[in-house]
C-alpha positions in Angstrom: 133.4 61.7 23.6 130.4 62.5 25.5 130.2 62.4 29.1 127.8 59.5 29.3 130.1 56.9 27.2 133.0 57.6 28.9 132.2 57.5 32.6 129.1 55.6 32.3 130.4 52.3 30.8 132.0 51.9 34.4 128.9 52.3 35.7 127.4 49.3 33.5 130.1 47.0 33.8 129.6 46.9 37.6 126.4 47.6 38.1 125.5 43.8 40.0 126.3 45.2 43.4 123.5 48.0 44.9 124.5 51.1 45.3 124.2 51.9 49.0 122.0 55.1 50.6 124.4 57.5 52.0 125.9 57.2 54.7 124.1 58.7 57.4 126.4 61.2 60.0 127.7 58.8 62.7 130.8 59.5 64.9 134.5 58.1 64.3 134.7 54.2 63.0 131.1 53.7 62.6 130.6 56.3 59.7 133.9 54.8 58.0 136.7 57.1 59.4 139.0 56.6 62.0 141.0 58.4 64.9 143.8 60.4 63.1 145.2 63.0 65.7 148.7 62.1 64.5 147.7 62.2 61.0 146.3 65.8 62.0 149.1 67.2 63.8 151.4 66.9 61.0 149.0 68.7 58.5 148.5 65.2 56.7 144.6 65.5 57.7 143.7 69.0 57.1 140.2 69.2 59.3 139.0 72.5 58.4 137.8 71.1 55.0 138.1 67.4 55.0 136.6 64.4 57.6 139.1 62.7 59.7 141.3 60.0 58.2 139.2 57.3 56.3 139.1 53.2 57.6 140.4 50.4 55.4 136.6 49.5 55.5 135.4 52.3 53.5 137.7 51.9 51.1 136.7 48.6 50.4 133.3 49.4 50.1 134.4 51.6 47.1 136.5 48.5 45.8 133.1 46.3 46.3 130.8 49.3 44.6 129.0 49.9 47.5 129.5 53.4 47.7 128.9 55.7 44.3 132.5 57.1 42.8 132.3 60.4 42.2 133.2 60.2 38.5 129.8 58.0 38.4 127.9 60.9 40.5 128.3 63.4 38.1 128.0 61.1 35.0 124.6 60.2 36.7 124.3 63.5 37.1 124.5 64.8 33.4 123.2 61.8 31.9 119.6 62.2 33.9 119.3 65.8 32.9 120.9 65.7 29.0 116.7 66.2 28.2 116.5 69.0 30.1 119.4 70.4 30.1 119.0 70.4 25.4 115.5 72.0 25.8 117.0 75.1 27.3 117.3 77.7 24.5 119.8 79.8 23.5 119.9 83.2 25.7 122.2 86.5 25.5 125.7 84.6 26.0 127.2 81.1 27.0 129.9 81.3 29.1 133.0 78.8 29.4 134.5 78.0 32.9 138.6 78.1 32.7 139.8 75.7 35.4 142.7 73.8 35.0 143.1 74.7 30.8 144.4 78.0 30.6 144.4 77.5 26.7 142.8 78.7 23.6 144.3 76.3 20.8 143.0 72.5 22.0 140.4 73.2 24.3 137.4 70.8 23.8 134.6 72.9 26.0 135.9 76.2 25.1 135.7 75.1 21.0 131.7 73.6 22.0 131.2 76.8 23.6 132.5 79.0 21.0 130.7 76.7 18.6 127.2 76.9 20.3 127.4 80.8 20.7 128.5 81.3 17.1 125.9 78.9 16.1 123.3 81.2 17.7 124.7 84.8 16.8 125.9 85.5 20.3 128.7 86.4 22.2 131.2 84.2 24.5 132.3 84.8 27.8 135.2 82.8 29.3 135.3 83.2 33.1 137.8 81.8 35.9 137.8 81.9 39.5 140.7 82.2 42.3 139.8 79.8 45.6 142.0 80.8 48.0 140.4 77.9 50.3 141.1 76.0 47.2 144.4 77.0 46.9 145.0 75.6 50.5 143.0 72.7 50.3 144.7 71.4 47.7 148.1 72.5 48.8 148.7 74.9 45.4 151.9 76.1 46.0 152.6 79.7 45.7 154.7 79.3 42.6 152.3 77.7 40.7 149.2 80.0 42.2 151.4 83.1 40.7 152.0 81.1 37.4 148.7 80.5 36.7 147.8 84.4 37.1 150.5 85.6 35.0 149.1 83.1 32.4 145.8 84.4 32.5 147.5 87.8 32.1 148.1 85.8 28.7 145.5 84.5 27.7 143.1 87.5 28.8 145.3 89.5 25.8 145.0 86.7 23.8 141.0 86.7 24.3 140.5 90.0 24.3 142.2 89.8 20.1 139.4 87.8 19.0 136.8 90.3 21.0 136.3 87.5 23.8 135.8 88.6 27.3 137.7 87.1 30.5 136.5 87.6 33.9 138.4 86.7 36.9 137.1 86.4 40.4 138.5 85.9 43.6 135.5 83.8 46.0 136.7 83.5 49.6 134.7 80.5 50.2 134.9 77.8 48.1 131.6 76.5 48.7 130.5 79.7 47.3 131.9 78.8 44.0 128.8 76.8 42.1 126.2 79.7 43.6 128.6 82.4 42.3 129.1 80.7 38.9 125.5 80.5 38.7 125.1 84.4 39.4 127.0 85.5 36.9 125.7 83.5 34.0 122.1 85.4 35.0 124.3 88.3 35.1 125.0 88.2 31.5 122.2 86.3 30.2 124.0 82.7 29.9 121.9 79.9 29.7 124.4 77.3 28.8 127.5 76.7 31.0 130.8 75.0 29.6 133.5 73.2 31.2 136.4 70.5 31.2 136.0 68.2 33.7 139.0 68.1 36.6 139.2 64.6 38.3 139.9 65.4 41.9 137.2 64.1 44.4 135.8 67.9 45.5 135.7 68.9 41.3 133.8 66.1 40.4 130.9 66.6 43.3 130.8 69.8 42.9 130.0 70.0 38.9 127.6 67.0 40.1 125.7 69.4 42.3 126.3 72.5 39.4 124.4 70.7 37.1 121.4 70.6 39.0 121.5 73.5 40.4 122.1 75.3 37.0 118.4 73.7 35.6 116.8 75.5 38.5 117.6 78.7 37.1 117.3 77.7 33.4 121.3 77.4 33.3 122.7 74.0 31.2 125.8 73.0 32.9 127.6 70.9 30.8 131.1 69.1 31.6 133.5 67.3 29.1 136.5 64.8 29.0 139.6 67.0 27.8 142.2 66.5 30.6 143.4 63.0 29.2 144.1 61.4 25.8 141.7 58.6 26.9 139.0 59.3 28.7 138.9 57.6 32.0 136.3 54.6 31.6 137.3 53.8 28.2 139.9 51.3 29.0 139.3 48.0 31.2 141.0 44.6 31.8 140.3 41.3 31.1 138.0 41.4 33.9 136.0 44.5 33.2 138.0 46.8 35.7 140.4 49.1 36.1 144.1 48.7 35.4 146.0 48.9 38.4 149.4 48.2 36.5 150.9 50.6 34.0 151.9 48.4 31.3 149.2 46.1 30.3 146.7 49.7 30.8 149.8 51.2 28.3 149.0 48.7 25.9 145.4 49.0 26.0 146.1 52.9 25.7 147.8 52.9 22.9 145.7 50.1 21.0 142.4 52.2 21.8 144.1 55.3 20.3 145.0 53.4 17.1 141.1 52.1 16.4 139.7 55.5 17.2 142.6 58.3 15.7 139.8 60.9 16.2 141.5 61.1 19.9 144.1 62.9 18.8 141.7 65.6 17.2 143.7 68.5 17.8 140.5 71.5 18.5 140.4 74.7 16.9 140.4 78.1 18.9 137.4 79.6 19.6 135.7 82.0 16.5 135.6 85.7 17.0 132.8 87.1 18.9 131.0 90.4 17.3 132.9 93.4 17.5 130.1 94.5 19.4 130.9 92.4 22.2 133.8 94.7 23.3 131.7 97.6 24.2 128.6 95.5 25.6 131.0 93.6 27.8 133.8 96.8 28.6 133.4 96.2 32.1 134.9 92.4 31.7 137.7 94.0 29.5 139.0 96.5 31.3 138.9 94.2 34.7 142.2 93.0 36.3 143.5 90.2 37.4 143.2 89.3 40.6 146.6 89.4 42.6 147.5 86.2 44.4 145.4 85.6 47.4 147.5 86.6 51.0 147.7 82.5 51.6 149.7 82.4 48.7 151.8 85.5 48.1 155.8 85.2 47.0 158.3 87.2 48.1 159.5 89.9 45.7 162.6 87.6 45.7 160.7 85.0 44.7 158.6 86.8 42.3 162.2 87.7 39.7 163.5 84.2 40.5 160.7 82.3 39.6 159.7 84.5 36.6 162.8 84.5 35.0 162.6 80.7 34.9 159.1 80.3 34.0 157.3 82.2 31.2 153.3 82.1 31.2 151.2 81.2 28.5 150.4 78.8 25.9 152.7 80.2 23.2 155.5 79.6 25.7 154.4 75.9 26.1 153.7 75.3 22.3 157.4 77.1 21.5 158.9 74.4 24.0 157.3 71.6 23.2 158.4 72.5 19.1 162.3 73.2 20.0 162.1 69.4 22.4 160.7 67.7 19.4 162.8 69.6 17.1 166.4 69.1 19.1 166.5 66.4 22.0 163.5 63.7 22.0 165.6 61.3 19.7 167.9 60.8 22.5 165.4 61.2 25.1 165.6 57.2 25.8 169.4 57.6 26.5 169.6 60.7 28.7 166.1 61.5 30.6 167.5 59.9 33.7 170.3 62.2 34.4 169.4 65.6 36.1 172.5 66.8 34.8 172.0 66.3 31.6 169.0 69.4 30.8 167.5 66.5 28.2 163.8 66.4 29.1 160.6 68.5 27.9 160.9 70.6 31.0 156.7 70.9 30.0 155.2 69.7 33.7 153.9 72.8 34.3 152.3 73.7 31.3 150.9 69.9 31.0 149.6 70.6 34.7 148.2 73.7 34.4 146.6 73.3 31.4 148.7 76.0 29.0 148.9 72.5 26.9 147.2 69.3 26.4 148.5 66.2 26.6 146.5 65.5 23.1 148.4 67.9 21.3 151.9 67.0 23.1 150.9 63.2 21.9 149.9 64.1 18.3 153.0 66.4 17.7 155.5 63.7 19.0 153.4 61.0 16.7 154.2 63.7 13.8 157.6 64.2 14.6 158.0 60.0 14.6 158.6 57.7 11.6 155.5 56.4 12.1 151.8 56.8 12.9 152.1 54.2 15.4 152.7 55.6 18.7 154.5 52.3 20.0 157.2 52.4 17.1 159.4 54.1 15.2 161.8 56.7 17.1 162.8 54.9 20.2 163.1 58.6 22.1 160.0 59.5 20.3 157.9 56.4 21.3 159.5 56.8 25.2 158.5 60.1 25.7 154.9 59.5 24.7 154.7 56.7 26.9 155.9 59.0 30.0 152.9 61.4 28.9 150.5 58.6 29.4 151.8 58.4 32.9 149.6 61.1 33.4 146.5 59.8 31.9 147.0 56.5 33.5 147.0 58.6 37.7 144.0 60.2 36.6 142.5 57.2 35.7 143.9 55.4 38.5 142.3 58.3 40.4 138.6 58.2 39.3 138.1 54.4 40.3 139.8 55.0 43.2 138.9 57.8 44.7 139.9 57.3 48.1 143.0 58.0 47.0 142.2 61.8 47.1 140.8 60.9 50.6 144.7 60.7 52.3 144.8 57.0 52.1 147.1 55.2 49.8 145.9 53.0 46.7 146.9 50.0 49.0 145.0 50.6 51.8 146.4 48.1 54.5 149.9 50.2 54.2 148.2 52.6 56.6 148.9 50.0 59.3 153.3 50.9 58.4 154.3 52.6 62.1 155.8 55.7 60.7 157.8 58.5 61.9 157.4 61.7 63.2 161.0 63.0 63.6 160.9 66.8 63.0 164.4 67.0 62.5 165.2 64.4 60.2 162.0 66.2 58.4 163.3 69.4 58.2 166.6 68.1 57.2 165.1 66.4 54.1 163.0 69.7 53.7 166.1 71.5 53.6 168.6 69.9 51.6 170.8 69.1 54.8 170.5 65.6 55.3 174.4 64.2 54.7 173.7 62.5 51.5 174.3 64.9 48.4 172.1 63.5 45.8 169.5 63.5 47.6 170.1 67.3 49.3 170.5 68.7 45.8 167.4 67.5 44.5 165.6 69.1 47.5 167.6 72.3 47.1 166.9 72.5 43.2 163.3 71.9 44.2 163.4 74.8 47.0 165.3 77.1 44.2 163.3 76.3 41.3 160.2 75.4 42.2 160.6 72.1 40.3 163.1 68.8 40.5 163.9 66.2 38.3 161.5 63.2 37.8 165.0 60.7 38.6 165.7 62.8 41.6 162.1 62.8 42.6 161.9 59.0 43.1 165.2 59.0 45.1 164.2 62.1 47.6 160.9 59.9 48.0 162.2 56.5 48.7 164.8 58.1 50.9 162.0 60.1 53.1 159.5 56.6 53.2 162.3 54.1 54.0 165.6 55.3 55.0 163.9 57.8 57.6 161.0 55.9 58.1 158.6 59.3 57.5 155.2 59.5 56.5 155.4 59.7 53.0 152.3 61.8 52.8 154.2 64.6 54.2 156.6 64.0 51.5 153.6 64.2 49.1 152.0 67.0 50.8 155.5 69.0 50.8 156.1 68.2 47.0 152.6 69.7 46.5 153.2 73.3 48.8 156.7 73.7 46.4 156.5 72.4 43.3 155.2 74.7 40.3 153.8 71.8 38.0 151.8 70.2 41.4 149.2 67.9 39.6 147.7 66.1 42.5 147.2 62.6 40.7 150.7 62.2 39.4 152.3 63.6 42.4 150.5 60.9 44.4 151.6 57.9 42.3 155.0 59.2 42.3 154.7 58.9 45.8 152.8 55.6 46.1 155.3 54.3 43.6 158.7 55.5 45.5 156.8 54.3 48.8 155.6 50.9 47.6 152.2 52.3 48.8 150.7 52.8 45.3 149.4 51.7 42.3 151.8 49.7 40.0 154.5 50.5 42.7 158.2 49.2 43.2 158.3 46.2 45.3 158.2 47.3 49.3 161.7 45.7 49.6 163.5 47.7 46.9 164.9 50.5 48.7 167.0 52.7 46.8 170.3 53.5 48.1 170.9 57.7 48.3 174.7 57.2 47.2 174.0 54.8 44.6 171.4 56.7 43.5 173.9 59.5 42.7 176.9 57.4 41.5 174.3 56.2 38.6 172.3 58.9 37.6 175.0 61.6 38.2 178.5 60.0 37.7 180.3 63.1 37.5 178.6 65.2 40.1 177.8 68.0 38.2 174.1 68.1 39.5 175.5 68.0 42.7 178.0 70.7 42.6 175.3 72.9 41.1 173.2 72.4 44.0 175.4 71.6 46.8 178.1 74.3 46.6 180.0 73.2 49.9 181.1 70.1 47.5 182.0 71.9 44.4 185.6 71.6 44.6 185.1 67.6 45.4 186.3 65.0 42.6 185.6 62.0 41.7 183.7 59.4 43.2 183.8 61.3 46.8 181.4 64.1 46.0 178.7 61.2 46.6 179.9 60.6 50.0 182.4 62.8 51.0 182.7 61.7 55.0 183.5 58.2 53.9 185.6 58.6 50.6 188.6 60.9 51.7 187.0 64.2 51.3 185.8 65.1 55.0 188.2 67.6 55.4 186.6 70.3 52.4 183.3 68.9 53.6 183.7 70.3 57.2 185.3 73.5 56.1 182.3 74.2 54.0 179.8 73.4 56.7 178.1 70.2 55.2 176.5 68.0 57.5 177.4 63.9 57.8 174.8 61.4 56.5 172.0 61.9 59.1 171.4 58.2 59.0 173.5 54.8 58.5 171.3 54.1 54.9 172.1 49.6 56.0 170.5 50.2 59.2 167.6 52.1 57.9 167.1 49.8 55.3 167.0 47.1 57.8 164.4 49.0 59.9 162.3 49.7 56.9 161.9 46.3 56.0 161.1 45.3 59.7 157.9 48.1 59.5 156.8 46.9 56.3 156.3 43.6 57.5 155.3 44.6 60.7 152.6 46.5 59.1 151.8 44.6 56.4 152.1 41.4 57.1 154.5 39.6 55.2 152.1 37.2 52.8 150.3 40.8 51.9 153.6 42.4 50.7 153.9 42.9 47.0 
């Protein structure tokens, strides 16, 4: 779907409203952002690459259209200069951009890349760059930073088979990127520049500004819809907006899949480049791979943990995605809740880091079903493609409201919530110490393994927003630094959801409580005794709360804590804030 159709339909729909000029550099409220020491302090506000914490205000002046999305800058962007950007012939090479789609088989602007330069009897060059200011502005954690360069290990092998080039680059700065970039297509005599197009705020300037840039140095910069099924701007409500609730946007999803099947289009690999290309181009084969910037190093410890859990590549993710379909997503309806269980696609990280598209994990679950219909058929079938558009529906969610991206939550007025600081209680929930053992193994499987549950993800996040009263965006910002399948847009609606700060979230009064939690979702306690090995030898019901249901006495031996908090006065308290902050007439 070309860029200008997708993205650009917004634009048209609500297009009544003027745009305003930009905002002109004023200090503090008056240029739309607020005071936000305490937001600062606790890393929630990282100053050295973003403004201080945005006002209500300005996010209702995105809500009203008065200030430009960036999805809609760089659809502007490449719509304007399509003209230009086709007149610019054919050079020496064309180079694709490897971002977050560390794939050959599926790749929409690596298979219009390949098909251009084959096209025109020339070679391609597939390029990728390591930000280490990236990495920290976007809180990559070092599990997923070394992830993503053992799969380019990969897919640099995998390349180099079919006599195609990959360069990887380490920039320092990361406003150096688009000049660098740039550089090196004049470098090797590139005048056409491909890539998919990432959704994050920072991405989508900065391929705005790329595109121009390229044209005054003869370079076409072109960016593509790959990430989701459906591109973002294809779907709106009765209205003409956005969705801002899953199911009715699930329905559409679906419904706009089945009148255009072509979504599903599964891409072909790239075509072989001359054999020639291997000795014109030795010096990109024989590079290395960058190691992992200092910022984001593991330990050698971590290194043989984490690697004997998680192979690289695309072959990995396309094996695992076969043997799920193959063995357990008939009863994926009945057991993807339970931790214990080992039931789900265990595919995050792949899905996240691009080593899979969702478009191919889609059309191989609709081949698998009884039907072509991706509502019917195969209960487990049909329920685990509707998880996958979970991730379709944040990134939507994301582009319309971008603010999101901005540390403020989809709902802006929850900003007004009086939260807590408590570095204890933090560190405790960071730890896996906090008294209540469902909620401590989740956070120790996630310290372990780089990875937790998506059940025991909800709990740990209600528990940190409402029984301890924390900013949930240290929660969110935690997940991000620690988690190996970090994708910023569905690790914020986890967190808006758990928080009842979100899109489409659970109501602001539904607190979840920790020992339920675990009575329900791990009956036996054999998640728990994994990760918690003080309670292994509890039984029954007491390995949820072992101060209060007889077993205190093997607790205490083994050194694990009490319940750092009395979960009915918390939840007491927590309802107090939200109204406090909220207002009660505004809580949903």
């Amino acid at each position: 779907m070309p860029l200008k159709q997708a993205t650009l339909n917004g634009l048209k729909r609500k297009a009544s409203p003027q745009l305003e000029a930009p905002i002109k550099r004023m200090k503090s409220e008056e240029a739309g952002f607020k005071d936000s020491k305490s937001k600062e302090k606790y890393n929630i506000v990282d100053r050295q690459f973003y403004p201080p914490e945005m006002t209500n205000e300005r996010c209702a002046q995105y809500n009203t259209n008065r200030i430009e999305r960036p999805m809609q800058t760089l659809a502007r962007a490449q719509l304007t200069t399509e003209e230009e950007r086709a007149s610019i012939h054919i050079n020496h090479a064309v180079v694709h951009w490897f971002k977050c789609d560390l794939r050959i088989y599926d790749n929409k602007s690596l298979h219009l890349a390949s098909k251009l330069a084959k096209s025109h009897g020339v070679p391609l060059i597939c390029l990728h760059i390591v930000s280490p200011q990236d990495y920290k502005a976007h809180m990559t954690s070092p599990v997923r930073v070394d992830f993503v360069l053992r799969t380019l290990e990969v897919l640099k092998k995998d390349l180099a088979r079919l006599d195609i080039p990959l360069y990887v680059e380490t920039v320092e700065k990361r406003k150096a990127i688009p000049g660098r970039i740039i550089e090196l297509c004049e470098k090797w005599g590139a005048s056409h520049l491909f890539c998919n197009i990432e959704y994050e705020v920072d991405e989508l300037r900065r391929e705005a500004l790329m595109t121009k840039k390229g044209l005054e140095k003869g370079i076409a910069v072109t960016a593509v819809h790959d990430t989701c099924v459906v591109a973002p701007g294809q779907l709106s409500n009765g209205t003409g907006g956005q969705y801002a609730v899953y199911s009715p946007w699930y329905r559409a999803w679906v419904a706009y899949i089945h009148r255009h099947p072509g979504q599903l289009q599964i891409f072909d690999p790239p075509w072989p480049n001359p054999k020639s290309t291997h000795q014109a181009y030795k010096d990109i084969f024989d590079s290395p791979i960058p190691e992992a910037p200092e910022n984001k190093k593991l330990t050698d410890e971590e290194k043989v943990r984490f690697r004997s859990m998680w192979p690289p590549g695309e072959h990995e993710a396309r094996e695992r995605l076969g043997k799920f379909l193959k063995e357990r997503v008939e009863k994926y309806k009945d057991t993807r809740n339970f931790p214990a269980a080992n039931s789900t696609a265990m595919l995050s990280v792949h899905l996240a880091s691009g080593t899979l598209s969702a478009r191919t994990a889609v059309a191989q679950a609709r081949d698998a079903n009884t039907t072509d219909a991706l509502d019917a058929g195969n209960i487990g079938i049909k329920g685990w493609i509707s998880e996958i558009a979970w991730r379709d529906f944040y990134k939507h969610v994301l582009v319309n409201w971008p603010y999101i991206c901005m540390n403020k939550p989809f709902k802006p007025e929850y900003t007004n919530i009086r939260w807590e600081y408590d570095e204890d209680l933090f560190e405790k929930w960071c730890t896996g110490q906090t008294g209540f053992p469902f909620i401590d193994a989740a956070m120790r499987q996630l310290n372990h393994m780089g990875y937790m549950h998506n059940r025991a993800r909800m709990a740990v996040a209600s528990f940190l927003a409402k029984d301890l009263l924390i900013d949930w965006r240290r929660g969110e910002r935690y997940f991000m630094e620690h988690l190996i399948d970090g994708d910023f847009a569905s690790n914020n609606g986890g967190w808006g959801f758990s928080a009842s700060t979100g899109v489409d979230p659970q109501p602001y009064f539904r607190i979840f409580n920790p020992h339920l939690q675990g009575e329900r979702f791990d009956p036996e306690g054999e998640y728990i005794r994994k990760w918690v090995p003080e309670l292994a030898n509890v039984r029954g019901k007491a390995i949820h709360d072992p101060y209060e249901r007889g077993a205190e006495r093997e607790a205490r031996k083994n050194g694990y804590p009490r319940a750092c908090v009395d979960h009915k006065v918390s939840r007491a308290r927590a309802l107090a804030r939200y109204k406090e902050g909220i207002g009660r007439d505004t809580a949903q």
